[in-house]
C-alpha positions as CSV (number, residue, x, y, z in Angstrom):
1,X,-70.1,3.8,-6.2
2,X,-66.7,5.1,-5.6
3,X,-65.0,3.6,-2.5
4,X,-62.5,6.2,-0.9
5,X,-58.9,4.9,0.5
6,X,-57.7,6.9,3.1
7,X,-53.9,6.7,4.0
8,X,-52.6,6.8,7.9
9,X,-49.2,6.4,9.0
10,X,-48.8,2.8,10.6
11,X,-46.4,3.1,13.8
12,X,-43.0,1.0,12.3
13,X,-43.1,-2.9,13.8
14,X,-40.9,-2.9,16.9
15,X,-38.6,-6.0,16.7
16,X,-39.8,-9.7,18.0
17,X,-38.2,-10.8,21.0
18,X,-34.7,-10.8,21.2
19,X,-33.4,-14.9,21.2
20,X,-32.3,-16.0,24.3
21,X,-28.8,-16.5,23.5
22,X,-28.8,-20.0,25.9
23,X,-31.1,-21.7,23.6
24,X,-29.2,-20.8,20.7
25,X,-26.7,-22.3,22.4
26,X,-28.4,-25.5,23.7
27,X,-29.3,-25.6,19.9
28,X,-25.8,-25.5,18.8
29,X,-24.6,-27.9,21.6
30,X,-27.6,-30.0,20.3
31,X,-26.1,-30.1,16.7
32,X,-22.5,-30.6,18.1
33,X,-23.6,-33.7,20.0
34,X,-25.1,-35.2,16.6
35,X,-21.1,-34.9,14.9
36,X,-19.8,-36.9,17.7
37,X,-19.9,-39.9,16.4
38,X,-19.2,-43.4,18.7
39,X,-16.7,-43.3,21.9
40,X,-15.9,-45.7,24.2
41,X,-16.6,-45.3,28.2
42,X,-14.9,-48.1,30.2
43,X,-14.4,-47.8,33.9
44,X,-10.3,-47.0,34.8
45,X,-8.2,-48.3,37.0
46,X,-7.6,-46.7,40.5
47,X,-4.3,-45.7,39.8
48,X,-4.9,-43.9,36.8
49,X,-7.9,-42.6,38.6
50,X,-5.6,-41.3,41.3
51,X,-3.5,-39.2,38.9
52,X,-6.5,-37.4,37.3
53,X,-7.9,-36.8,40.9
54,X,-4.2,-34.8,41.5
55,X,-4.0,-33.4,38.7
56,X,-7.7,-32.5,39.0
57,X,-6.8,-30.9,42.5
58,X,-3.4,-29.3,41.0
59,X,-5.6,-27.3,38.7
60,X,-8.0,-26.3,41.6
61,X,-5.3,-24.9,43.3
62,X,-3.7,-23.1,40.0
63,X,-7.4,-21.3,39.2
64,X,-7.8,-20.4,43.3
65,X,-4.2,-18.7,42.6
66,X,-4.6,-17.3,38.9
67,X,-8.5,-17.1,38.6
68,X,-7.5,-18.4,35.3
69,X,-10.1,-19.7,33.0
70,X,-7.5,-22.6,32.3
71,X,-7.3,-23.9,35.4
72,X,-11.0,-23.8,36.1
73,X,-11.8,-25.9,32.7
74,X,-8.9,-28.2,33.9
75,X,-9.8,-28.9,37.2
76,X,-13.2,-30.0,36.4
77,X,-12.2,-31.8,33.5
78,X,-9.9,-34.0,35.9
79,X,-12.8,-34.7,38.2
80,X,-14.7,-35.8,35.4
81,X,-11.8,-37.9,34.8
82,X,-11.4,-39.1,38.2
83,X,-14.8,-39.7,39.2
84,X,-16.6,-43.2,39.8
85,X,-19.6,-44.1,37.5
86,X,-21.9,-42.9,40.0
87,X,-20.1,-39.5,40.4
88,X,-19.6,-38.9,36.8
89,X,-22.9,-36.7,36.0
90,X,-22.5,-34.4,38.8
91,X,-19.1,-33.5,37.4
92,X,-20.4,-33.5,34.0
93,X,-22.4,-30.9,34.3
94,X,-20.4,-28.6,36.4
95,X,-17.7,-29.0,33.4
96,X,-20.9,-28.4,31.5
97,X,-21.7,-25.1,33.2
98,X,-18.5,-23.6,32.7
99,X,-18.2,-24.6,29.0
100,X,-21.6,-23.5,28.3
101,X,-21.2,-19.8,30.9
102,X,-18.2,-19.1,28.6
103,X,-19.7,-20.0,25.1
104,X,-22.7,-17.7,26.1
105,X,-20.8,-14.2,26.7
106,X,-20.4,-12.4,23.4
107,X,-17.2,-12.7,21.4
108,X,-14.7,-10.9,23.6
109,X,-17.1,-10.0,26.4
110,X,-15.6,-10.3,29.5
């Protein structure tokens, strides 16, 4: 008995699902985190507190002028800087948000 192939056309496989480009990028922040290695957190004085919370609020002002991505980065990065223990994670992760909004755009999307 002679079995008989018959040939169709298949329809060609549509891609998968595009990645969402912000879990690559939790991955890669992921992988960053493991290179960090040890650092040292230790409370600061209030005067040295007080100069990051100016210089925090001198970059607030310079990105309300300029818009610039500079003085947004800046700004929070002071406040991080500036903040008491219990403040710290709230201005983590708004440092966070900006650094991980700008690492998500394409390269020179803007």
């Amino acid at each position: 008995m002679e079995t008989e192939t018959v040939e169709t056309e298949q329809a060609p496989k549509k891609g998968g699902r595009r990645p969402d480009p912000m879990t690559q990028l939790i991955a890669d922040v992921k992988a960053a985190i493991k290179n960090l290695g040890e650092y040292e957190v230790t409370e600061i004085n209030d005067q040295l507190r007080q100069g990051h919370d100016r210089r925090a609020a001198a970059w607030s002002n310079e990105y309300r002028k300029s818009g610039r991505l500079d003085g947004l980065i800046l700004g929070y990065a002071f406040e991080v800087l500036s903040s008491y223990e219990h403040e710290r994670r709230h201005a983590l992760v708004q440092l966070a948000a900006v650094a991980l909004n700008e690492a998500a755009r394409p390269d020179g999307a803007r």
